[in-house]
N, C-alpha and C positions, 0 to 999 in steps of 0.2 A: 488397527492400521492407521497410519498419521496420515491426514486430511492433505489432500494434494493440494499443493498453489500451482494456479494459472497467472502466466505472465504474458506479456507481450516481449518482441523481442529486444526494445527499449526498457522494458520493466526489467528484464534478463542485466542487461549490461549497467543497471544503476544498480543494482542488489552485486553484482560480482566486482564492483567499481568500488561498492563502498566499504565490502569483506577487505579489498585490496588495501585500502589506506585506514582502515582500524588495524589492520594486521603489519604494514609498515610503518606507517608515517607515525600513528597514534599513540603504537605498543612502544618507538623509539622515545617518543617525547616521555611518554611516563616514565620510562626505564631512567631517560635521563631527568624527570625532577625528581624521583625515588633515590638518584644516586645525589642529587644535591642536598634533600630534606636528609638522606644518613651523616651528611657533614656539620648538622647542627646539633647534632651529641646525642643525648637520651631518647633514645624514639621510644620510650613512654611517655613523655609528655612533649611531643614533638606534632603540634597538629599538621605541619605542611607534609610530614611524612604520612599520618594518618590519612588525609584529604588523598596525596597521590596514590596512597593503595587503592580509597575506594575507588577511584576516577580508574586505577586499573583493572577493580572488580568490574567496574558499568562496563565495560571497553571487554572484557573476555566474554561476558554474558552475552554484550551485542554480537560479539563474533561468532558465539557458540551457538545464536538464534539465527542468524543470518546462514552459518555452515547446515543448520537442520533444514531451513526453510530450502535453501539452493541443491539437498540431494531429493527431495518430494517436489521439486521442478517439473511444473509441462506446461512445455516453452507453446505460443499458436501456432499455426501455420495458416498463416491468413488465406493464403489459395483453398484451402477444405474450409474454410468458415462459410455456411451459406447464409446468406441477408434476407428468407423468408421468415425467422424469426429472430428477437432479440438473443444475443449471447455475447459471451466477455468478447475482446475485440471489434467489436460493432460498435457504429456512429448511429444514436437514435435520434430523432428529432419530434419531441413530442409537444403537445396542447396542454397547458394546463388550466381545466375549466373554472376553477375556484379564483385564479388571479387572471385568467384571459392573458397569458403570455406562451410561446412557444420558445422552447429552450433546445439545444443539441447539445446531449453529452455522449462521453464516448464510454461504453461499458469496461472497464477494464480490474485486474485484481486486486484485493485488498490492498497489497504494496506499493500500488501503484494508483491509488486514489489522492486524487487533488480536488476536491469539490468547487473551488476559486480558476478554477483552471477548466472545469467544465470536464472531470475526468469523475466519474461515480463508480466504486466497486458493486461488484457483483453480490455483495453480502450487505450491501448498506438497504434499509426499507425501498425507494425507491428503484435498487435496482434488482433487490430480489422480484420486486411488481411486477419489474418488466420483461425478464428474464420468460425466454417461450412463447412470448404472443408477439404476435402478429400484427400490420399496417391497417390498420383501423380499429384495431381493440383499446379499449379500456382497460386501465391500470388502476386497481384500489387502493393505496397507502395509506395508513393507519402513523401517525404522525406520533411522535414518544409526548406529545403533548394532548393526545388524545382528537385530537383534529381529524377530519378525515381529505384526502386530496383525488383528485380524478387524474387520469394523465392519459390522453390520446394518442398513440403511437400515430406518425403522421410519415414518417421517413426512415428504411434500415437500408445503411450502406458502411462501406469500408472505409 
């Protein structure tokens, strides 16, 4: 069975937003440099036609990943999300005891991770840690660099 995405209702409308203009804006622009690279003769050795097939292979794969991802959709509903422990749509606000700084990210789905933005998925180390505990627990993170980090859940809201 294919792994469900969880979105937010903003993660919903950039994913069905960006289907929308790979499938018009996108497929039009290649259709038309495909029809201009055929007017320079030999499309054996014709690299500008070459170039805009692949740019229309990348452009049907993205839309044919984005159309898989958007029918295993479940959209939140922030009203059933309860704030006694961490989960995707949740604002956490946690302690980090290794650098003594307090950070708030907002837990949300792979698709919709911005780490600069202060936006962490649900599948990345520190937000698998957090996922399920509770305002005062400790979070373990095991770093791809082999480091290890503490993270003190201090704050779960909407």
């Amino acid at each position: 069975m294919e792994k469900q995405l969880v979105v937010t209702e903003e993660g919903l409308k950039k994913l069905e937003d960006e289907l929308d203009i790979l499938k018009t804006v996108k497929r039009q622009e290649i259709a038309e440099k495909i029809k201009v690279a055929r007017g320079f003769g030999d499309l054996s050795e014709n690299s500008e036609y070459d170039e805009a097939k692949n740019e229309q292979a990348m452009v049907e794969a993205k839309i044919a990943q984005l159309e898989k991802q958007l029918k295993n959709v479940k959209v939140l509903d922030e009203s059933e999300i309860a704030t006694d422990v961490v989960s995707v749509g949740l604002i956490v606000k946690v302690h980090c005891q290794e650098d003594d700084e307090t950070e708030t990210y907002s837990i949300v789905g792979s698709t919709e991770a911005d780490p600069f933005a202060g936006k962490i998925s649900d599948e990345s180390p520190v937000g698998k840690a957090l996922i399920g505990r509770g305002v005062g627990e400790t979070a373990e993170v095991e770093l791809p660099n082999g480091n290890t980090m503490h993270y003190q859940i201090l704050e779960i809201g909407k």
